[in-house]
N, C-alpha and C positions, 0 to 999 in steps of 0.2 A: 220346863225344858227351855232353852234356847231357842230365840226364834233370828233367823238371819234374813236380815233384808237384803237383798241381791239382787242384780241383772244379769243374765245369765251371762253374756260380754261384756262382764266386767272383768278385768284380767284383777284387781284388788278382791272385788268378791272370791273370786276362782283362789287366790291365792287364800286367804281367811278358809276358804271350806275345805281346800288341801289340808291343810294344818288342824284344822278339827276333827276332819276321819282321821289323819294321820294319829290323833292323839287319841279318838275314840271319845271325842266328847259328841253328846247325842246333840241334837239339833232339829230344827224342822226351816226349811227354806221359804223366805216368802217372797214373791217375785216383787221389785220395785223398778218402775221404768223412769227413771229420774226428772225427765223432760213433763215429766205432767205434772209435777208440782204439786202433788196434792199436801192437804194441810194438815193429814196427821201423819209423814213422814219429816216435814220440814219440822214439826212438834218434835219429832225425835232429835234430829240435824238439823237445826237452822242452816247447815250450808247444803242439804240436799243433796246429798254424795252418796254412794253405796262405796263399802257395806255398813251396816251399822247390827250390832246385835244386841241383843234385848229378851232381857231373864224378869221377867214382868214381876212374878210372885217375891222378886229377892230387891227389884226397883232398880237393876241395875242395867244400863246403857253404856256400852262400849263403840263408840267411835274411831275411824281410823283403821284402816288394817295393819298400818304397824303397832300402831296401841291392842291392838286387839289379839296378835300374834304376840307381843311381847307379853302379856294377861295372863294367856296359857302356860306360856313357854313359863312363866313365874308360877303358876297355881299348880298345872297338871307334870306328875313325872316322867309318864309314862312317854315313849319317843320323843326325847328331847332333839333340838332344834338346832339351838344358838349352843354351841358345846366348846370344849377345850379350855385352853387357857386365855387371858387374858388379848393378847394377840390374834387369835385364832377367831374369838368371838367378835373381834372388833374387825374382822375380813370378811367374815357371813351379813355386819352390817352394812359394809361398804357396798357389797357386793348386792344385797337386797336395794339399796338405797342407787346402786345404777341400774339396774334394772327398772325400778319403779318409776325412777327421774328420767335418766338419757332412753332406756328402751323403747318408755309408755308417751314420753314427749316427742321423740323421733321417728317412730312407727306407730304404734300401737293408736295413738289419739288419732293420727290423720286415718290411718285406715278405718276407725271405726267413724270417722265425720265423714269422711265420702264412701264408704262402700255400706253404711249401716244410718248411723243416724239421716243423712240426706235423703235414703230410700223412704225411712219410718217414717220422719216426722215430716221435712219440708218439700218430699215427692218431687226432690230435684235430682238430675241425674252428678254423678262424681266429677270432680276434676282432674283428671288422666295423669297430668304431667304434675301434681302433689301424690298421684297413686305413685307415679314410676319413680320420685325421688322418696317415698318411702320403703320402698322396695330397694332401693340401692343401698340404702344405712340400713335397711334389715341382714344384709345383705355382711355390713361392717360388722355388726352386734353379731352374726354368727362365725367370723373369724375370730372374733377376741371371746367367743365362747369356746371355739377350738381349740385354740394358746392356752386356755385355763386347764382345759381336759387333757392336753398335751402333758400338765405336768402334775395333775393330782385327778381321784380317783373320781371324785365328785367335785361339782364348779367352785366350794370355797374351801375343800380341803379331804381326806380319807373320809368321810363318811358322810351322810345327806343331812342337807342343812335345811335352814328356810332359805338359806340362796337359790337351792335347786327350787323349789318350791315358787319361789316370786321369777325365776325366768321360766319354766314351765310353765307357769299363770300366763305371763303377755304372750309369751310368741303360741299359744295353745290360742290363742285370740286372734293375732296376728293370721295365724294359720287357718284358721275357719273361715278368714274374710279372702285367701287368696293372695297371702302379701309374703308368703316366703316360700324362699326359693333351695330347697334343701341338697339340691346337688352342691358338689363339691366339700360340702361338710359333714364328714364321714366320723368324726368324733364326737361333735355335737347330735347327728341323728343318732348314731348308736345311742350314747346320753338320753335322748328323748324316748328313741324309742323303751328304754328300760323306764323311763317316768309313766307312758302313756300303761306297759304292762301293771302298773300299779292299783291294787283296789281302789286308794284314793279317787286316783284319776279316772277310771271306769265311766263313773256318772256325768263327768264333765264332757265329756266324749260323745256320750248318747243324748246330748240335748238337742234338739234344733231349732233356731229363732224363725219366725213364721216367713215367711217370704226371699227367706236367704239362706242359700243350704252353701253347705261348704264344700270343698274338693272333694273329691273318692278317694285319697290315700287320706282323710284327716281324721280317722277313725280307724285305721287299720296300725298293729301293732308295727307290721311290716310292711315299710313304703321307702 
């Protein structure tokens, strides 16, 4: 079986384990906290990243969670991902790849360095005013999440991609830490709230990291 190395806020992880229930590939999680460095995870990754999955009996080691999504997406048929035509597939990546880049570099890292990492590891308290300018571009990233929904059914086109998949991952992240602010975006929360009703996502929901609990609507279908 599949074994997944993960942090539970990791919005990469979250994304890789969406797409593996989605696909029904079996799996078993193994928690990695990156910061400790231990040296049979850097054995796997010399760069120390989560996630990383590992089929020990077949030798094989996938890094990356777009390498690792793209894996599937190639091996397994069942709910396919990356669909259409030629165009179409190459918008699911654009779309994964802002997500991943401008969401995770513009919210998602800063919120998880002052409201998570500073708490766990360096017992400092946050810096307020990188919290409230990541809270303003969260702020950006769910207007041009609106615009998308405004004109197709799902974020990269009629039917659910890994697009939905990898912005469901960060701001599901985003959202736990207290950095987004869902009024006003009435397209985008509908949107989410149908991702959160998702068996996928079920388990992502019911986690909680020890000493940091998230909002009361961050688990509720309806908020």
């Amino acid at each position: 079986m599949w074994q997944l190395y993960q942090f539970p806020l990791c919005p990469f992880s979250r994304k890789v384990r969406l797409m593996l229930t989605e696909k029904g590939v079996e799996h078993e999680l193994v928690r990695e906290s990156p910061w400790l460095r231990r040296d049979e995870f850097f054995d796997l990754n010399p760069a120390g990243q989560t996630p990383v999955l590992v089929e020990a009996s077949k030798g094989h080691v996938l890094i990356d969670s777009n390498a690792i999504c793209e894996y599937f997406e190639e091996t397994v048929d069942r709910a396919p991902l990356i669909t259409g035509g030629a165009a179409a597939r190459a918008e699911v990546r654009r779309l994964v790849a802002w997500f991943d880049e401008g969401l995770y570099r513009e919210v998602v890292s800063p919120m998880m360095e002052e409201r998570m990492r500073k708490r766990l590891v360096n017992r400092d308290p946050p810096d307020t005013k990188i919290l409230r300018e990541a809270m303003k571009t969260a702020n950006a990233h769910l207007d041009y999440i609106d615009y998308l929904l405004d004109h197709r059914r799902w974020i990269a086109g009629p039917v659910l991609s890994l697009a939905d998949l990898a912005a469901a991952a960060h701001l599901s992240v985003a959202d736990y830490l207290g950095g987004i602010d869902w009024r006003g975006h009435k397209q985008t929360t509908d949107w989410y709230a149908v991702m959160k009703s998702r068996p996928s996502f079920r388990p992502l929901l019911s986690e909680r990291m020890e000493v940091i609990a998230p909002p009361q609507h961050y688990d509720k279908v309806d908020f």
